[in-house]
PAVO-184367 format. One record per residue (C-alpha): residue number from 0; x, y, z. Coordinates in steps of 0.2 Angstrom, whole numbers. Last residue first. Example, Ala and Ser with C-alpha at 12.3 -4.5 7.8 and 13.67 -1.06 7.14 Angstrom:
PAVO-184367
NODE   seq       u       v       w
NODE     1      68      -5      36
NODE     0      62     -22      39
//
This chain:
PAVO-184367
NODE   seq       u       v       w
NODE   248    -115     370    -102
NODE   247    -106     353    -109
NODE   246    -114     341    -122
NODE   245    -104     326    -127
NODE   244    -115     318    -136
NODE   243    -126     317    -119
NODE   242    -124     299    -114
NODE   241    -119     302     -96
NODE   240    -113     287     -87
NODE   239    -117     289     -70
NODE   238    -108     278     -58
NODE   237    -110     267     -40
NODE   236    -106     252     -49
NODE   235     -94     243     -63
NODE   234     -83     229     -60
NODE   233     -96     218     -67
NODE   232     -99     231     -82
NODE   231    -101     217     -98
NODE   230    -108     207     -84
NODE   229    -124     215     -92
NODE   228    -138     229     -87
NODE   227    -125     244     -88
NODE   226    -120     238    -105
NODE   225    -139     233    -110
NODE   224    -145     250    -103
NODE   223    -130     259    -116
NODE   222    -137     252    -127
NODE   221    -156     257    -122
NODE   220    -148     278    -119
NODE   219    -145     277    -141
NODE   218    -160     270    -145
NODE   217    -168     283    -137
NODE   216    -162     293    -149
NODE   215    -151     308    -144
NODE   214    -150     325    -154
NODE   213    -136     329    -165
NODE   212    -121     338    -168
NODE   211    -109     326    -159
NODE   210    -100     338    -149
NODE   209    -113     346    -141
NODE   208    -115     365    -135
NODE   207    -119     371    -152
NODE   206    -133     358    -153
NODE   205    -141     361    -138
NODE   204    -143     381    -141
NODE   203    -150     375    -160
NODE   202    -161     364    -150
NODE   201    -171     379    -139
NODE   200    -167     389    -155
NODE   199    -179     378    -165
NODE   198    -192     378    -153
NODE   197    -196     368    -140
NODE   196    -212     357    -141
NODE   195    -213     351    -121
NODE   194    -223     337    -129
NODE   193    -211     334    -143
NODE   192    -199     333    -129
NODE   191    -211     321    -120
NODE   190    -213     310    -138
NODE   189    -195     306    -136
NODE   188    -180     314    -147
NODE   187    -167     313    -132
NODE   186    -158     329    -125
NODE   185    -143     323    -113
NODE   184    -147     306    -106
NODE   183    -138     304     -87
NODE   182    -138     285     -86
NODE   181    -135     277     -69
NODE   180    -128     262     -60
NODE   179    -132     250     -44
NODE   178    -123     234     -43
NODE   177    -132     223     -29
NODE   176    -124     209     -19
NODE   175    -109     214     -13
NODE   174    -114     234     -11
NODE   173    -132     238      -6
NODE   172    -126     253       3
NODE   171    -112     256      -7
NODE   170    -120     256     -22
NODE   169    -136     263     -15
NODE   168    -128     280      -9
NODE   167    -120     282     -27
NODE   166    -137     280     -36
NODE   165    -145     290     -23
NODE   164    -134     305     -26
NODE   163    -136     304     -45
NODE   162    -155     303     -42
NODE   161    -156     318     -30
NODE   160    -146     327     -43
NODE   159    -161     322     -55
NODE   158    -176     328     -44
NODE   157    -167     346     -42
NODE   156    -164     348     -62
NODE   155    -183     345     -62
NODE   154    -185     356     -49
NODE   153    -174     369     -55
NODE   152    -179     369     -73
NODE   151    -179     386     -80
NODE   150    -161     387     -82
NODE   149    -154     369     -84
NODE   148    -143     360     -70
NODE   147    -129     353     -77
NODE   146    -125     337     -69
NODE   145    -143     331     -63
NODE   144    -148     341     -80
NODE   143    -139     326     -91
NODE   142    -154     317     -83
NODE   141    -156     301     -73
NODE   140    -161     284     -79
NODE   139    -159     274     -64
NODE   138    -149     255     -67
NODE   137    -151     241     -53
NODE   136    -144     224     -54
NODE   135    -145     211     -45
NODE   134    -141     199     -30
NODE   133    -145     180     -28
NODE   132    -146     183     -10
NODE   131    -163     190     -12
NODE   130    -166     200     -26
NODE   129    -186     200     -24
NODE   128    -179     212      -8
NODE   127    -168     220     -16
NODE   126    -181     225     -31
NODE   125    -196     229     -17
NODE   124    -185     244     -12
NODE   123    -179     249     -26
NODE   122    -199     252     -34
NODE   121    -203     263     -19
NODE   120    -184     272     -21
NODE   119    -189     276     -37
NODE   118    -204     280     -34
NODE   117    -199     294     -20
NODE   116    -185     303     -32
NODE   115    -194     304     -51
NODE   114    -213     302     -45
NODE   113    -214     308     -30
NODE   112    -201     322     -33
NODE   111    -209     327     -48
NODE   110    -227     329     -45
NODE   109    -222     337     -27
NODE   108    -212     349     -32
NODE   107    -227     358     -46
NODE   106    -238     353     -32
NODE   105    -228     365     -19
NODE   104    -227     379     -31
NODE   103    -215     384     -44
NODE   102    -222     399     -57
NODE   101    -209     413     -51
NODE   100    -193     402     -53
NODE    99    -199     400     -70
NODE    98    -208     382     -77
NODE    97    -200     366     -83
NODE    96    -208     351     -81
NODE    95    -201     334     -81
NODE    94    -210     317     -78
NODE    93    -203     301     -74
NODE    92    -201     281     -74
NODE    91    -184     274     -80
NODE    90    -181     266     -63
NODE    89    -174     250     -74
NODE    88    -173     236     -61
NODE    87    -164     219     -67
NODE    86    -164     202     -58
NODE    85    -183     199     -55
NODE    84    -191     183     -49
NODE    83    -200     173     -62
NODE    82    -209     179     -78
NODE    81    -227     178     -73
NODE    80    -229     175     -54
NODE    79    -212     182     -49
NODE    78    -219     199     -60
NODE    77    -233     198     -52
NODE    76    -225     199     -35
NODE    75    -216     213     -41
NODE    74    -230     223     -48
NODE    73    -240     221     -31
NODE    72    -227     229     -22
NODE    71    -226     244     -33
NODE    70    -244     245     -33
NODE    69    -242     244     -13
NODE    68    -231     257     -12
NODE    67    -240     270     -26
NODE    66    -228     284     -32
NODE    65    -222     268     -44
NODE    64    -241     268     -50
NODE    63    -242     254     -56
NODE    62    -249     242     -73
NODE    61    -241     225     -80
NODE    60    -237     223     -98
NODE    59    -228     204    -100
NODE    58    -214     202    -112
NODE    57    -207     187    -121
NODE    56    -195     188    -136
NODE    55    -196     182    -154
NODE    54    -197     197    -163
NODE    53    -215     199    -162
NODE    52    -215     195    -146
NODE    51    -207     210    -142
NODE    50    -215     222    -154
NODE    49    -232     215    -144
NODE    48    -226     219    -126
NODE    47    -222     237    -133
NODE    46    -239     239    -143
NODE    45    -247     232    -126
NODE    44    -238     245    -117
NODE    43    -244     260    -130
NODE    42    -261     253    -125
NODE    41    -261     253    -107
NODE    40    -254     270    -106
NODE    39    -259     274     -88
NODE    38    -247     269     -76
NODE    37    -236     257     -87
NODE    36    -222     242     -84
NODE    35    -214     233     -96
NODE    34    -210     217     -89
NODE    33    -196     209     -99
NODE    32    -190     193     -98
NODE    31    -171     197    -105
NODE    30    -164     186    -121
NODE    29    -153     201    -126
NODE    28    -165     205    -139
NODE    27    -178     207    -126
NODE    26    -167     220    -117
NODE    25    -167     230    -134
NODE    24    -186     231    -134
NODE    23    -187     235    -113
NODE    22    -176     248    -116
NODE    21    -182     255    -131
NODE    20    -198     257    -122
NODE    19    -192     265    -106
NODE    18    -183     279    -118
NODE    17    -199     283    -126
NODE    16    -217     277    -122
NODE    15    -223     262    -113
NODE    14    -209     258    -102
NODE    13    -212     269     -88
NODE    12    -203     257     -78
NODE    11    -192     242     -83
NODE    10    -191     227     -72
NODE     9    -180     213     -81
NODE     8    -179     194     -78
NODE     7    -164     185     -84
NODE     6    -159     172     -94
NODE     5    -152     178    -107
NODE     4    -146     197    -103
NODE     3    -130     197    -114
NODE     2    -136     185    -128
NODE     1    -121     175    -136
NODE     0    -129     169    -153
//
């Protein structure tokens, strides 16, 4: 079988839970290395790492804090040690939070922005350089809300256009020897949704603004990662492909 990611070695963050996880499961399948990387959910990582070897694949669970510059650092250099040199970053790693315009303060902006903007460059930056001259491939999970901003979530919203503008910036900054993509997610069944536990009218509100009458999986964001991930898109970078269901505001 013709595995799109064999051979590679793939940096997913926040892959214990959710969208990261999928990610990583689905890379496997391609034939990708996969670190699955974790800042507190040891155990949900090693149920991650174990799926994959269950199936055949090889995984490695490896802890950091993205907002953390030398975790960051030291997450890449294990991940030469264990698997090899990288050739895939996933900044999937993130937190949302939505409060009213009258609840933000300056921790509420700064959990969010250092994790969702400031780790993401943190984990980008040690990417290119384990990159080298062989080049790679960069994908950052952003958010339908970077398009569409959603009432109630400025600086979440905020965080997300900042990822949609460094995605582009990147491309062309890094351009001839790093391909740099997003994915903008609309709403994604994930254990931080249940989290947030929206009620019925919060979804029936999505679902009348989506074509496709039905909530995301993270299934759904992962194949779209293998696309982005694979030669499948060489003549595609600098772009955010929204997997949303069609959902407009």
């Amino acid at each position: 079988m013709n595995r799109k990611l064999q051979g590679k070695v793939a940096v997913v963050t926040g892959a214990s839970k959710g969208i990261g996880a999928q990610i990583a499961r689905r890379f496997a399948e391609e034939g990708a290395k996969v670190v699955v990387n974790y800042s507190r959910s040891k155990e949900a990582a090693d149920k991650v790492v174990s799926d994959i070897k269950a199936a055949g694949g090889e995984a490695v669970a490896l802890k950091a804090d993205v907002r953390d510059r030398e975790e960051i650092a030291g997450l890449f250099a294990e991940t030469a040690k264990t698997l090899g040199p990288a050739d895939i970053l996933v900044n999937n790693a993130g937190v949302y939070n939505f409060v009213p315009l009258e609840n933000i303060d300056a921790g509420h902006f700064r959990d969010q922005f250092d994790l969702n903007v400031l780790g993401l460059i943190y984990a980008t930056q040690e990417a290119v350089k384990q990159f080298g001259d062989r080049g790679g491939n960069i994908i950052n999970v952003s958010s339908i809300v970077g398009h569409t901003p959603a009432p109630g979530g400025s600086v979440y919203s905020a965080t997300k256009a900042a990822v949609e503008s460094l995605t582009r910036s990147l491309a062309f900054e890094l351009s001839g020897k790093v391909r740099v993509n997003a994915i903008a997610p609309g709403m994604v069944e994930t254990e931080g949704l249940h989290d947030m536990n929206p009620d019925e009218a919060f979804k029936d509100s999505f679902m009348t603004r989506s074509a496709v009458k039905r909530l995301g999986t993270p299934d759904d964001i992962a194949k779209a990662a293998i696309y982005l991930a694979s030669d499948d898109s060489s003549w595609v970078s600098g772009e955010s492909l929204v997997v949303g269901g069609g959902f407009r505001i």
